[in-house]
C-alpha positions as a LaTeX table, in Angstrom:
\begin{tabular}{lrrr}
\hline
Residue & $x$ (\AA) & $y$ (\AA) & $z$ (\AA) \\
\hline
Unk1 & $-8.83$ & $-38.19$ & $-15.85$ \\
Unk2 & $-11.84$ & $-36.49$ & $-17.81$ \\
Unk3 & $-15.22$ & $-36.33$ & $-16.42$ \\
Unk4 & $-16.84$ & $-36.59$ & $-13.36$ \\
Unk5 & $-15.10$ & $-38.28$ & $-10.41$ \\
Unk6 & $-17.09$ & $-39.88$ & $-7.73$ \\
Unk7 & $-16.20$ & $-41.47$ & $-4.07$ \\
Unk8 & $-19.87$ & $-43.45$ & $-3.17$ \\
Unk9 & $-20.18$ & $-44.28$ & 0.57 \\
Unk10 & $-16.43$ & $-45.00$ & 0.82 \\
Unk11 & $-14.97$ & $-47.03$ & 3.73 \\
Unk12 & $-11.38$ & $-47.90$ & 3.93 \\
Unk13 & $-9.00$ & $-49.00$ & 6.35 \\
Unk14 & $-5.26$ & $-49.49$ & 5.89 \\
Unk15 & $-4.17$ & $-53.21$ & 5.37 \\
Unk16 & $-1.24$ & $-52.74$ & 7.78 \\
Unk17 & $-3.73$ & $-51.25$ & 10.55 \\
Unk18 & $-7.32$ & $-53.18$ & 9.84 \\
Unk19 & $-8.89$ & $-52.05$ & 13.49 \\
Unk20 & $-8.56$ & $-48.42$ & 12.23 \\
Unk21 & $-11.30$ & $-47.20$ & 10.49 \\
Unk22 & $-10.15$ & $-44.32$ & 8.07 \\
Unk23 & $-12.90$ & $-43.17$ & 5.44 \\
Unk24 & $-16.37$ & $-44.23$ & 6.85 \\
Unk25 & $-18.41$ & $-43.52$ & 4.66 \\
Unk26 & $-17.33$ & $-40.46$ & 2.49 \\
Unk27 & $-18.94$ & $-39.60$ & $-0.26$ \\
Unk28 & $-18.19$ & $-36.54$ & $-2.75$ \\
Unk29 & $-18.58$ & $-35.83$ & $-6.41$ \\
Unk30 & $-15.92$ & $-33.75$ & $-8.42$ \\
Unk31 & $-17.46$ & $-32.59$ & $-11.62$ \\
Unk32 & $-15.41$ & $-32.19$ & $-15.02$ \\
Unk33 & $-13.47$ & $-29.37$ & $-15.05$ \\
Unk34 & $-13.81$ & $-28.32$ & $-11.18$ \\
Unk35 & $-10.70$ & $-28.60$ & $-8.45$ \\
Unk36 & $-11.38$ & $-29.82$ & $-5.65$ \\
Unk37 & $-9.36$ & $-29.02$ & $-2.01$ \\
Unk38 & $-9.00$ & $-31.46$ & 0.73 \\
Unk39 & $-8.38$ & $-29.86$ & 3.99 \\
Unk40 & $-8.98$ & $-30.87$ & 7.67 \\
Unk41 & $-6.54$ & $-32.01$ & 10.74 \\
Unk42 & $-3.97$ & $-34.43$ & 10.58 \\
Unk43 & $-5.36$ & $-37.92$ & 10.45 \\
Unk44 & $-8.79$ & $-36.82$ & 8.99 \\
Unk45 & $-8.29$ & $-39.22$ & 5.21 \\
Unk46 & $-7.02$ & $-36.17$ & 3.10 \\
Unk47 & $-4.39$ & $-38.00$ & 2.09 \\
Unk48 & $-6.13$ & $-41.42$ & 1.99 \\
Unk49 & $-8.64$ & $-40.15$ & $-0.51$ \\
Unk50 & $-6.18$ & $-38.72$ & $-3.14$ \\
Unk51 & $-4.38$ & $-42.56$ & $-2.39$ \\
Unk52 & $-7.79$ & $-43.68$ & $-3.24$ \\
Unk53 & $-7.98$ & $-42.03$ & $-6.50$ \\
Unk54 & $-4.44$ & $-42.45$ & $-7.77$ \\
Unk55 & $-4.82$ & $-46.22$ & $-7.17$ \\
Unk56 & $-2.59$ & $-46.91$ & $-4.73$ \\
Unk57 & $-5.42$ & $-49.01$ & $-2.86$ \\
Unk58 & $-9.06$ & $-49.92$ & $-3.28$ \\
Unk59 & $-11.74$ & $-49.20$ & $-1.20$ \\
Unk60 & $-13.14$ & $-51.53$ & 1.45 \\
Unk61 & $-16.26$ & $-50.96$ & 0.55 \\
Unk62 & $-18.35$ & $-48.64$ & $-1.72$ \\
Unk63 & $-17.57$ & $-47.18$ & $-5.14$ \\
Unk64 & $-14.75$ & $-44.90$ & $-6.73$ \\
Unk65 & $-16.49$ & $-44.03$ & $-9.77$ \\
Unk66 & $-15.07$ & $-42.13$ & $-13.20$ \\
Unk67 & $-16.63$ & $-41.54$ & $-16.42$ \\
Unk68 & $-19.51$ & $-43.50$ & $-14.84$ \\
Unk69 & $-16.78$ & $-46.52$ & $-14.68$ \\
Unk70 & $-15.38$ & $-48.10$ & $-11.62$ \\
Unk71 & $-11.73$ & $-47.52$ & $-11.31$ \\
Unk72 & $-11.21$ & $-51.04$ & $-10.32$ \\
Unk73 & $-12.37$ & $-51.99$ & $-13.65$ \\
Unk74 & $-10.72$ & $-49.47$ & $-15.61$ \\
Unk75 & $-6.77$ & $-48.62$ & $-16.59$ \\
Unk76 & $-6.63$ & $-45.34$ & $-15.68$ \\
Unk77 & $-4.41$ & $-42.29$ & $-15.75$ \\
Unk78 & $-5.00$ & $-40.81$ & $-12.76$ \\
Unk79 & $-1.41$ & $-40.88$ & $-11.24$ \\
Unk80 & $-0.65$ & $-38.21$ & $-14.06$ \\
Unk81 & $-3.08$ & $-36.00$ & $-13.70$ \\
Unk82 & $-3.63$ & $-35.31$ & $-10.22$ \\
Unk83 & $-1.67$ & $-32.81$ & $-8.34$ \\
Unk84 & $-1.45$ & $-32.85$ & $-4.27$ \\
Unk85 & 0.37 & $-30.03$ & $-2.49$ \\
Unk86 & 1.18 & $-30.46$ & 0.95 \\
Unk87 & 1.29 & $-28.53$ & 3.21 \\
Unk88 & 3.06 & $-28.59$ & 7.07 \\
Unk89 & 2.11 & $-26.43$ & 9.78 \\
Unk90 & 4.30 & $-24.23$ & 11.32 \\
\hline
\end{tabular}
């Protein structure tokens, strides 16, 4: 991925669990050449987002946006450059 990576008003909810709302309405910009670190309590869409951006699922509604493209229009790389560390509690 190069460039800036944008989640617009994101909602999603898991196909397998539709009456659970997981992202309502999250929206966050990642400019070029900046990490970003998810981090919150179990359940929270850490994990949902970064499924979000590797393209494991679309949104329900709003915009995953990169190099002012939307993913679900592009062929992306994303699944090779992203890197997710994870992290248990003790």
């Amino acid at each position: 991925m190069t460039g800036t990576i944008q989640l617009r008003n994101v909602r999603f909810r898991y196909p397998t669990r539709p009456d659970v709302k997981v992202l309502r309405g999250v929206t966050l910009t990642v400019q070029k050449g900046r990490k970003l670190a998810l981090v919150g309590s179990s359940g929270c869409g850490k994990s949902t987002v970064v499924s979000l951006l590797e393209r494991f699922y679309d949104a329900e509604d709003g915009e995953v946006v990169s190099r002012l493209s939307r993913y679900k229009e592009n062929e992306c790389s994303c699944r090779r450059t992203l890197q997710t560390v994870q992290h248990s509690s003790s």
